[in-house]
C-alpha positions as CSV (number, residue, x, y, z in Angstrom):
1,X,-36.5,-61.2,66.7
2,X,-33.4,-60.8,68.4
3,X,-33.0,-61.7,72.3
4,X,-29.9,-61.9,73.4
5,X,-28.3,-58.3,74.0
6,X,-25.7,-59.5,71.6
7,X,-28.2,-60.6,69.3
8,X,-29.4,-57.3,69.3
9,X,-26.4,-54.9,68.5
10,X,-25.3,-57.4,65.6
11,X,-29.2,-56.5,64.3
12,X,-28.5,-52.9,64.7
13,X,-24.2,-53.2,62.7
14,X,-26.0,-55.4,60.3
15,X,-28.9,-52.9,59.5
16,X,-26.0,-50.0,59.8
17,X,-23.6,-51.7,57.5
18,X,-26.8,-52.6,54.7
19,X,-27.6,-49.1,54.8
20,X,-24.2,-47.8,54.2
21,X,-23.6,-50.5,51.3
22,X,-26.5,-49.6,49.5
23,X,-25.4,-46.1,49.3
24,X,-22.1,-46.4,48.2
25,X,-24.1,-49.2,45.3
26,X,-26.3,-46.7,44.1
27,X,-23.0,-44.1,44.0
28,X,-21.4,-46.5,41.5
29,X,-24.8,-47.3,39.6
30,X,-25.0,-43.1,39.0
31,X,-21.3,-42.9,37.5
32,X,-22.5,-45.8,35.6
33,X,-26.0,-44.4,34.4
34,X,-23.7,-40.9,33.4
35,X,-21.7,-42.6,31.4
36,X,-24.6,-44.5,29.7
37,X,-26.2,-41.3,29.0
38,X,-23.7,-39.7,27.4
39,X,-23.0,-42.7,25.2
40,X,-26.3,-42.7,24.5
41,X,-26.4,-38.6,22.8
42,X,-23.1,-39.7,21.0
43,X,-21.1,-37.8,22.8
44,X,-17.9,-39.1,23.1
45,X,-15.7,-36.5,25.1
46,X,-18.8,-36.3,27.5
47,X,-18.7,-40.0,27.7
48,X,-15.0,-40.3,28.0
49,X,-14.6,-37.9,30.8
50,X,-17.5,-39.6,32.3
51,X,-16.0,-42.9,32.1
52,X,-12.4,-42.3,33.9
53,X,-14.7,-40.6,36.7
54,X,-16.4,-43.7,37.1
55,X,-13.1,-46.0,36.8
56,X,-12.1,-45.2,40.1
57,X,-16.0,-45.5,41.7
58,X,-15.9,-48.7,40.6
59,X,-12.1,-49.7,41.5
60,X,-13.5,-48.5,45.3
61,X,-16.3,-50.6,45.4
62,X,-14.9,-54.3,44.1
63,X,-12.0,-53.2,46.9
64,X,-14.8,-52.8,49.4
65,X,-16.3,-55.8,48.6
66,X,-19.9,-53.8,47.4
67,X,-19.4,-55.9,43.6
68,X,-17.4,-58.7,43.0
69,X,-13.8,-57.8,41.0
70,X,-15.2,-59.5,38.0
71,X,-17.7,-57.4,38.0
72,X,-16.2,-54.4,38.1
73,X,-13.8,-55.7,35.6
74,X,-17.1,-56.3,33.1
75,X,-18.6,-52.6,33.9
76,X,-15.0,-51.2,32.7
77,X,-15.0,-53.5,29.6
78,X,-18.3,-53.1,28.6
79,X,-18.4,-49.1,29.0
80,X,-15.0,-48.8,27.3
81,X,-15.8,-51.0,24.4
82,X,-18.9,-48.5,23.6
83,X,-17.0,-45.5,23.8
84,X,-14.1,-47.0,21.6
85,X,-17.1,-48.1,19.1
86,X,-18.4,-44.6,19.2
């Protein structure tokens, strides 16, 4: 347990900052899980326009450090290669 009064308040940002990240993490795993969906009924317009919604979800949370860039790089690829094999 935290003592110091510093201690304390870096406790609270950290449990602030978890909070926050986790949110914007399951944001991008929803755009990701819509465009899996559609894939999925073999719809491709409906997984098309769901994929450049999610391109810029994604783009967002490697810049904010939620994923790695790799990663997000790997989402895009992966998704895009489905649709085009559609």
């Amino acid at each position: 347990m935290a003592n110091s009064a510093q201690a304390r308040k870096r406790a609270r940002q950290n449990e602030k900052r978890r909070q926050h990240n986790a949110s914007l993490r399951s944001k991008m795993r929803t755009y990701v899980k819509r465009v899996r969906a559609a894939i999925a009924e073999g719809d491709k317009a409906k997984a098309e326009a769901a994929y450049k919604a999610a391109l810029p979800v994604l783009d967002r949370m490697s810049g904010k450090g939620i994923i790695a860039k790799n990663a997000a790089a790997r989402y895009k690829s992966r998704l895009n290669n489905h649709i085009r094999s559609m």
